[in-house]
MMTF fields as JSON, N, C-alpha, C and O atoms, coordinates in Angstrom:
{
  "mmtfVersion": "1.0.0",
  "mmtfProducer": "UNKNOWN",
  "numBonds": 439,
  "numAtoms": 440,
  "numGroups": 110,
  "numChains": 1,
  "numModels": 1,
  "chainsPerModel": [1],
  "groupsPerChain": [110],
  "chainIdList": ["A"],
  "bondAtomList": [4, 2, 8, 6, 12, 10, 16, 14, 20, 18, 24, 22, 28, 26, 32, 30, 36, 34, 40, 38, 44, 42, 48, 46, 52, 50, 56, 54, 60, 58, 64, 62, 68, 66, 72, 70, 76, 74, 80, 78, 84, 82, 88, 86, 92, 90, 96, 94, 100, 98, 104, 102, 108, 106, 112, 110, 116, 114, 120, 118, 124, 122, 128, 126, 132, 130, 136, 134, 140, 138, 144, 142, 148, 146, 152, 150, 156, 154, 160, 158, 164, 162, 168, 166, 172, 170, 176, 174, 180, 178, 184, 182, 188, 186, 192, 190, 196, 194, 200, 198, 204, 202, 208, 206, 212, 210, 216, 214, 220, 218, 224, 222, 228, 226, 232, 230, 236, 234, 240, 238, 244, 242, 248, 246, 252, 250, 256, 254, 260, 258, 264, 262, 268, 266, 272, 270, 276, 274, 280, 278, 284, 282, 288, 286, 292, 290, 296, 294, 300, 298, 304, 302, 308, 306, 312, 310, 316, 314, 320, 318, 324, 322, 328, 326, 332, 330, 336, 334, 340, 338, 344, 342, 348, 346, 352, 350, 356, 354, 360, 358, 364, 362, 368, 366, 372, 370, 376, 374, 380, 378, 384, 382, 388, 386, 392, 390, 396, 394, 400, 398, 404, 402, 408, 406, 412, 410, 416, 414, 420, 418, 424, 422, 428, 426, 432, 430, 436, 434],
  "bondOrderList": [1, 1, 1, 1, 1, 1, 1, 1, 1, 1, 1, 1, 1, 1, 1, 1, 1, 1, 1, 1, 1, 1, 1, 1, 1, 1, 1, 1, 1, 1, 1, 1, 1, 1, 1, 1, 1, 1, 1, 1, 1, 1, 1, 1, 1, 1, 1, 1, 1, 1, 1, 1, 1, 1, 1, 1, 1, 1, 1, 1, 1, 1, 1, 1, 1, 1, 1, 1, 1, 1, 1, 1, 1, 1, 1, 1, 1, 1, 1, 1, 1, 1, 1, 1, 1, 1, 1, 1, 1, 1, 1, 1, 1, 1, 1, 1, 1, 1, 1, 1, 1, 1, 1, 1, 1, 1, 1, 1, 1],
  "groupList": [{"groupName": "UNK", "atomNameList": ["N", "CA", "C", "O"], "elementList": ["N", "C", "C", "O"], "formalChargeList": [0, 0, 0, 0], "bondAtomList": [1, 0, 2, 1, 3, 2], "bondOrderList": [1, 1, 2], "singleLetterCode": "X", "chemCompType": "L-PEPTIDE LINKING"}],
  "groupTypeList": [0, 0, 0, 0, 0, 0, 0, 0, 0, 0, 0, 0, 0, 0, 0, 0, 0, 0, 0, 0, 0, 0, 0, 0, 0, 0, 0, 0, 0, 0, 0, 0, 0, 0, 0, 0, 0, 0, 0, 0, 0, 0, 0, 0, 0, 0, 0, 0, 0, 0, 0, 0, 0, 0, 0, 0, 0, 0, 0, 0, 0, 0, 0, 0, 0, 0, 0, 0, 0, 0, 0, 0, 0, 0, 0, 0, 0, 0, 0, 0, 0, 0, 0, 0, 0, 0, 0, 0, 0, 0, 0, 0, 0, 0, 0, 0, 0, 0, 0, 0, 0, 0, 0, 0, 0, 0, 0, 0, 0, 0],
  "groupIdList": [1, 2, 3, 4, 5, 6, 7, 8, 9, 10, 11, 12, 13, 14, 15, 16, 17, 18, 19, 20, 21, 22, 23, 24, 25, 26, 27, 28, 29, 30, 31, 32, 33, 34, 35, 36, 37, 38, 39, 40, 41, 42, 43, 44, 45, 46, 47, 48, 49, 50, 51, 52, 53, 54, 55, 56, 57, 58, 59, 60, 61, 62, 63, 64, 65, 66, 67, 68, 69, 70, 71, 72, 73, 74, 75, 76, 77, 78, 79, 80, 81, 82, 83, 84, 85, 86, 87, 88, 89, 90, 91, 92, 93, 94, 95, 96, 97, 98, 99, 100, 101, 102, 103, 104, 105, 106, 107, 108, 109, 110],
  "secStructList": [7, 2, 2, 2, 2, 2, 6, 6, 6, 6, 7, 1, 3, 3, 3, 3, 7, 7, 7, 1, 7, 1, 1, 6, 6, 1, 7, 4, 4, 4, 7, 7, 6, 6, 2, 2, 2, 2, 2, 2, 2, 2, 2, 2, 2, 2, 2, 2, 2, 6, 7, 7, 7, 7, 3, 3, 3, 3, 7, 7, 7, 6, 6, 6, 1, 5, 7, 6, 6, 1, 1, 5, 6, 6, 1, 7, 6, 6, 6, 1, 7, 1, 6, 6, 2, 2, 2, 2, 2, 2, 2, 2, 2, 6, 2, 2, 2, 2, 2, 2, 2, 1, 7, 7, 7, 7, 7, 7, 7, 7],
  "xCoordList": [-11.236, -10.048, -10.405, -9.823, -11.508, -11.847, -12.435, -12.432, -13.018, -13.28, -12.552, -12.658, -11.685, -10.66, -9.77, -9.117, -9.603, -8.667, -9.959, -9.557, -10.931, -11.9, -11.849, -11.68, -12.051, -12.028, -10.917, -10.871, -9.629, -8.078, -8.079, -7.843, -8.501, -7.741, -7.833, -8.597, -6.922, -6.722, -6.327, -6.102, -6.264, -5.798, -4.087, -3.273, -3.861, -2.578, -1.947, -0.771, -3.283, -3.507, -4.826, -5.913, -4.776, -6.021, -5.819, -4.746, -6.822, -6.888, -7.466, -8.532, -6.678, -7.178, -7.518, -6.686, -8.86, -9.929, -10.866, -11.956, -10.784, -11.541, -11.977, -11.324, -13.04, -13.576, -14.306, -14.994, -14.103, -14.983, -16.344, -17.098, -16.782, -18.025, -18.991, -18.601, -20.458, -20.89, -22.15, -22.984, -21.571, -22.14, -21.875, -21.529, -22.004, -21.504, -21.778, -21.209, -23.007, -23.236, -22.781, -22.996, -22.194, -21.42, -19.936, -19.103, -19.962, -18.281, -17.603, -17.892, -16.307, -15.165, -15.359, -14.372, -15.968, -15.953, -15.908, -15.283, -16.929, -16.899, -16.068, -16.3, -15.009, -14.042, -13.658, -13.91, -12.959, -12.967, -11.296, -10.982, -10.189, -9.231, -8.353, -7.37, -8.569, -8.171, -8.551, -7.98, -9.254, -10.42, -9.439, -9.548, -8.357, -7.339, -6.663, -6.811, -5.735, -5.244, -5.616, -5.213, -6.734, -7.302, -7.724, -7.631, -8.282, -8.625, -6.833, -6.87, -6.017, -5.032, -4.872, -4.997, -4.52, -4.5, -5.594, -5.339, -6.488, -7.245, -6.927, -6.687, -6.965, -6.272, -5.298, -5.569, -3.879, -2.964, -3.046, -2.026, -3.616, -3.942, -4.94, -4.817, -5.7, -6.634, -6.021, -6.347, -4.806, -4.324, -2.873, -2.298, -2.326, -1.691, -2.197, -1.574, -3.257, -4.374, -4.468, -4.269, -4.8, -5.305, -3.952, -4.26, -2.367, -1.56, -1.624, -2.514, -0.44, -0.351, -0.723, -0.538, -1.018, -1.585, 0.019, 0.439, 0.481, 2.05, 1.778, 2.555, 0.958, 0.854, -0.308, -1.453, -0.134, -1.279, -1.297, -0.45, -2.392, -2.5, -3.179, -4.28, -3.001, -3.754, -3.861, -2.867, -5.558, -5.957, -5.722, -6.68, -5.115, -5.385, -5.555, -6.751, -4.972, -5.242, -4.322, -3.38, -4.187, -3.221, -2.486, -1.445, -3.467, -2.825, -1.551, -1.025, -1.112, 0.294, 1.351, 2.578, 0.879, 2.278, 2.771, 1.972, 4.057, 4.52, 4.674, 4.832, 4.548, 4.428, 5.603, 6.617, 5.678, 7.038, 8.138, 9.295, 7.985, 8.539, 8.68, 8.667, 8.767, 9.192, 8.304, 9.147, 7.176, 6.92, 5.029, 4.626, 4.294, 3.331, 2.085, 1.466, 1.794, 0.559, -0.817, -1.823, -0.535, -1.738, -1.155, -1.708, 0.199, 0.749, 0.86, 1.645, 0.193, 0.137, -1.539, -2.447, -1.586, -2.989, -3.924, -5.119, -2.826, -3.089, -3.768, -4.769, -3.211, -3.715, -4.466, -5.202, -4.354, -5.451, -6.448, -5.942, -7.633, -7.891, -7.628, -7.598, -7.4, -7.028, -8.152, -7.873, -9.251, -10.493, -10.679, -11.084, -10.232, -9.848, -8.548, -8.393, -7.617, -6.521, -6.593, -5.937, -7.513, -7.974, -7.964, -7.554, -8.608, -8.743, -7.589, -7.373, -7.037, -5.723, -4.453, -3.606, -4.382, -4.13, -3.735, -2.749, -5.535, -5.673, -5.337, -4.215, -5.663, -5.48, -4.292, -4.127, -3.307, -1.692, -1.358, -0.665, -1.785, -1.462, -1.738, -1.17, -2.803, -3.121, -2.247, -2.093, -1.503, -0.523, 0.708, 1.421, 1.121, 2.125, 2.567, 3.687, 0.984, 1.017, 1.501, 2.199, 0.705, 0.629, 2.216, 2.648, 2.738, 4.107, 5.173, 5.976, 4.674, 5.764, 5.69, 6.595, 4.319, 4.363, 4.276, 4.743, 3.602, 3.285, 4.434, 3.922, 5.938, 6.271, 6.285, 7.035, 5.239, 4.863, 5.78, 6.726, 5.518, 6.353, 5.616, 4.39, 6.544, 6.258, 5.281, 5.54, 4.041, 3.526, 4.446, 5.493, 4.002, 4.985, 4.176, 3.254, 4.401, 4.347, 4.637, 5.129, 4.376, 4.71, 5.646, 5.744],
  "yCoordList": [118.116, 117.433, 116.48, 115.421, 117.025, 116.133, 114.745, 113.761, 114.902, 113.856, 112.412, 111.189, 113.543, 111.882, 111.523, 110.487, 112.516, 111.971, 110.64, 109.482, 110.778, 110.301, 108.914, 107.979, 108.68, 107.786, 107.487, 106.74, 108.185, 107.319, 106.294, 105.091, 107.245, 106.076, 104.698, 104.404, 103.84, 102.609, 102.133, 100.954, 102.984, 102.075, 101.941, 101.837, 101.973, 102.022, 102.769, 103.072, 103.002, 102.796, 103.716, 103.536, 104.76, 105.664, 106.098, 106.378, 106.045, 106.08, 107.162, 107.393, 108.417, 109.808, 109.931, 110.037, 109.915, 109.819, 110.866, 110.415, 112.511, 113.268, 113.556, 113.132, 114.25, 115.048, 116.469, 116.598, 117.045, 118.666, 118.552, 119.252, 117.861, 117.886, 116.833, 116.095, 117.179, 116.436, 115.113, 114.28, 115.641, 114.64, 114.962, 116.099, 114.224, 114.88, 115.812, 116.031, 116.603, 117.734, 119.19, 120.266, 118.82, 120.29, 120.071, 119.187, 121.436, 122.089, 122.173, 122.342, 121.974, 122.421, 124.212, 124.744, 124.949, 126.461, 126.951, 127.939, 125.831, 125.987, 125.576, 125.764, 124.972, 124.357, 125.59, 126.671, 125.589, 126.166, 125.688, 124.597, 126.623, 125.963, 125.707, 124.993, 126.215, 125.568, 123.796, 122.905, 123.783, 122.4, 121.28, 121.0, 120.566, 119.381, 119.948, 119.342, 121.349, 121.573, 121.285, 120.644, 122.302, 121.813, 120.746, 120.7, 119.686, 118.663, 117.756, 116.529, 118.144, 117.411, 117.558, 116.565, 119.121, 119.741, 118.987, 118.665, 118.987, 118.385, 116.808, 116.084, 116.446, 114.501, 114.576, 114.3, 115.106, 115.226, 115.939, 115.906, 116.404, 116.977, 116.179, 116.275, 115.573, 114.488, 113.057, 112.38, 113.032, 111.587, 111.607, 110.528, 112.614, 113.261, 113.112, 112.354, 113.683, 113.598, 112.551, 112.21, 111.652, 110.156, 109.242, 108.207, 109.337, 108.801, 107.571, 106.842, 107.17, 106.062, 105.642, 104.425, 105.927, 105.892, 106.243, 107.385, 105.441, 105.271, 105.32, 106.054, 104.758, 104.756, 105.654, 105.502, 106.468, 106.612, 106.55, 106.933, 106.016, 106.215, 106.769, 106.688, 107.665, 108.748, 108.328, 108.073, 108.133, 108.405, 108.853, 109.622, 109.073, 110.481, 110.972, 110.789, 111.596, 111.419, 111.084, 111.87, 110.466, 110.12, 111.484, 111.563, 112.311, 113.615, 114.051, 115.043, 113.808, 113.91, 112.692, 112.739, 112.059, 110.891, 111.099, 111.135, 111.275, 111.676, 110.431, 109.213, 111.353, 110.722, 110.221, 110.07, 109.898, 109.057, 110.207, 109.812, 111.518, 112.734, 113.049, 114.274, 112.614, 112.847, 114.344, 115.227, 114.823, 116.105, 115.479, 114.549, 115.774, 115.317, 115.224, 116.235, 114.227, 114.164, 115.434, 115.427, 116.189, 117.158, 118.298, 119.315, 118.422, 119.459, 118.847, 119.365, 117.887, 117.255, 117.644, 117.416, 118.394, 118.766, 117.603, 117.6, 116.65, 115.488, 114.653, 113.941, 114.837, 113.501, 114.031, 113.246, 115.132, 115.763, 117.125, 118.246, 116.938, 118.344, 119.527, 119.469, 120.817, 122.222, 122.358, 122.34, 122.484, 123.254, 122.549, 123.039, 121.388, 121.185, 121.597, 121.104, 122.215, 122.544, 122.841, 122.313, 123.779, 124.306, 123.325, 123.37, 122.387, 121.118, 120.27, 119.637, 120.102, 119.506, 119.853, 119.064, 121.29, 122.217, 121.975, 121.773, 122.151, 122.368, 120.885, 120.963, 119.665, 118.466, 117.971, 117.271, 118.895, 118.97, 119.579, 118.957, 120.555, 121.34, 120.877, 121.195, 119.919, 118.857, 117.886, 117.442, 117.192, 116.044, 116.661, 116.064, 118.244, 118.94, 119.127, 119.237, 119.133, 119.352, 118.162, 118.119, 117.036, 116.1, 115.357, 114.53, 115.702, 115.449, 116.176, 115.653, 117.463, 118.444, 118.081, 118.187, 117.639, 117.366, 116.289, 116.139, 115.056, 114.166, 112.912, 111.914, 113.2, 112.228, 111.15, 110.178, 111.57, 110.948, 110.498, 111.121, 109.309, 108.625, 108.538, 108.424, 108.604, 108.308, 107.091, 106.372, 106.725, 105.209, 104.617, 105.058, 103.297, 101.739, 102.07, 102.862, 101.531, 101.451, 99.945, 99.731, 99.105, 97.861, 96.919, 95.743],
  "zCoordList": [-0.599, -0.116, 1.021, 1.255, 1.745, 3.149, 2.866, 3.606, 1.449, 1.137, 0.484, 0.565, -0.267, -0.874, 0.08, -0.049, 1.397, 2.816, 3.186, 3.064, 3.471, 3.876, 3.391, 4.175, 1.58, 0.77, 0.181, -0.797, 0.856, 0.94, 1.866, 1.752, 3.149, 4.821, 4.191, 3.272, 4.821, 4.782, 3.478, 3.205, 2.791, 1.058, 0.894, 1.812, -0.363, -0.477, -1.829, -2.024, -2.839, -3.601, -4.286, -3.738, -5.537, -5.566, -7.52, -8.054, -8.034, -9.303, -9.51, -8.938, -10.702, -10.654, -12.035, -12.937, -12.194, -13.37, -13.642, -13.993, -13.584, -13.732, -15.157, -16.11, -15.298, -16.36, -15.828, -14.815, -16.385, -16.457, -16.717, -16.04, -17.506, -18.396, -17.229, -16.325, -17.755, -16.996, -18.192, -17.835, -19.887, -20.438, -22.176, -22.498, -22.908, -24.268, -25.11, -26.179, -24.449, -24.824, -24.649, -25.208, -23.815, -23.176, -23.632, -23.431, -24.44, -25.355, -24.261, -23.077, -25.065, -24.242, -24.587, -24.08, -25.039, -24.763, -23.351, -22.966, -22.332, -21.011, -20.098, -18.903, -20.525, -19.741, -18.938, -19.469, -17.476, -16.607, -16.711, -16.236, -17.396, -17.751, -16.509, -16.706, -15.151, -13.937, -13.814, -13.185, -14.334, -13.843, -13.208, -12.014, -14.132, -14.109, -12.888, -11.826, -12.935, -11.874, -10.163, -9.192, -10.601, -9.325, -8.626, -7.399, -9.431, -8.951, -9.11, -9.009, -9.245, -9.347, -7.813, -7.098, -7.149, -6.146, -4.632, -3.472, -5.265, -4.038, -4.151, -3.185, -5.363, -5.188, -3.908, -2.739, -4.558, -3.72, -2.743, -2.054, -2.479, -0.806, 0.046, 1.267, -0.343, -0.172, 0.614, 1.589, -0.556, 0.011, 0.551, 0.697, 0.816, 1.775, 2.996, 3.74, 3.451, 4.547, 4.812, 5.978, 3.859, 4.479, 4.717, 5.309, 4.391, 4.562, 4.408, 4.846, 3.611, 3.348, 1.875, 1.848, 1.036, -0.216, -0.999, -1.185, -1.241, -2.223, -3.852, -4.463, -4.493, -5.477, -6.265, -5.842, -7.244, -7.901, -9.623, -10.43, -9.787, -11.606, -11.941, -11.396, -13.013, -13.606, -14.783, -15.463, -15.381, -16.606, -17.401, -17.472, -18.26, -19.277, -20.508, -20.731, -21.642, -22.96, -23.878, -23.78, -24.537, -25.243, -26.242, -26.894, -26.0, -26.592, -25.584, -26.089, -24.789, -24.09, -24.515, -24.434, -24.788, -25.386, -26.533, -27.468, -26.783, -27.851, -29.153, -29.075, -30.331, -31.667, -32.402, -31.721, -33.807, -33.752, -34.019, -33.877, -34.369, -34.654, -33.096, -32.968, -32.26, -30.28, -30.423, -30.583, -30.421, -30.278, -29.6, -30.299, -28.766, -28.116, -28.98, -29.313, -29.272, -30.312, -30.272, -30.982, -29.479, -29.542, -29.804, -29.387, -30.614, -31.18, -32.609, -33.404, -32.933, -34.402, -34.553, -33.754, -36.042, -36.123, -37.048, -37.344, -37.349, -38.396, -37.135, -37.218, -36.292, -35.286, -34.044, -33.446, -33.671, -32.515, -33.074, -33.126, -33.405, -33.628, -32.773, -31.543, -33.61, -32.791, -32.299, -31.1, -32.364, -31.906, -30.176, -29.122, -30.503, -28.541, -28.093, -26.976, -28.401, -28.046, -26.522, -25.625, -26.44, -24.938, -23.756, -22.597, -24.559, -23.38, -23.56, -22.527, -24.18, -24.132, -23.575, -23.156, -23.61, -22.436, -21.009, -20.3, -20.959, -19.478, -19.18, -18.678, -19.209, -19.562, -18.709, -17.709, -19.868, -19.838, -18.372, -17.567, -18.165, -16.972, -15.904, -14.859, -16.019, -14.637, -14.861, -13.723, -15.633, -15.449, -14.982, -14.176, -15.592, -14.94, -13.557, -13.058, -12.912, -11.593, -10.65, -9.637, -11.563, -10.608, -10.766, -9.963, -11.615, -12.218, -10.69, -9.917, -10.832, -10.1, -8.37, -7.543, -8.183, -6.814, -6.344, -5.215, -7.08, -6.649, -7.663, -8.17, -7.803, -8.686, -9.897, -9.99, -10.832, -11.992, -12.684, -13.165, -12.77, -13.857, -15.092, -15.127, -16.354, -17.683, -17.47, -16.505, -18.353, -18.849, -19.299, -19.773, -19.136, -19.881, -20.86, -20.667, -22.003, -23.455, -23.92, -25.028, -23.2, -23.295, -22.551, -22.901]
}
């Protein structure tokens, strides 16, 4: 956290882009299904600290935007495979967070 206070000060502005993995060889079997949360947790506590930081955008997967049936494309097995479910998940549970505390708005879509 001391650090993204650190590499907030003075901005206005902070882009939240994590991954778990550290390269394409490593399964999601190891996902640490806290992972998104937490680092959602230290973002926003991070730039809290550093004050002043109003805006943020978060990366994420398109497996949370919903399909033309309104139900979230990673509950469609035609269009997200199950065998990552796990990570789509946890994924989910980090946009939840950052949703519940930090005000997330829906993406534009055009």
């Amino acid at each position: 956290m001391g650090s993204v206070a650190g590499a907030g000060a003075g901005r206005v502005a902070a882009v939240h882009a994590v991954s778990p993995f550290g390269g394409p060889a490593q399964g999601v079997d190891t996902l640490d299904p806290e992972f998104f949360v937490q680092a959602a947790d230290a973002l926003l506590g991070g730039l809290a600290a550093a004050g002043g930081v109003r805006r943020l955008v978060a990366v994420g997967l398109f497996a949370n935007l919903l399909g033309t049936d309104g139900r979230p494309v990673m509950d469609d097995p035609a269009e997200f495979p199950p065998e990552i479910g796990q990570f789509t998940r946890a994924h989910t549970a980090g946009l939840a967070r950052l949703r519940e505390r930090g005000a997330v708005t829906a993406p534009s879509t055009g």
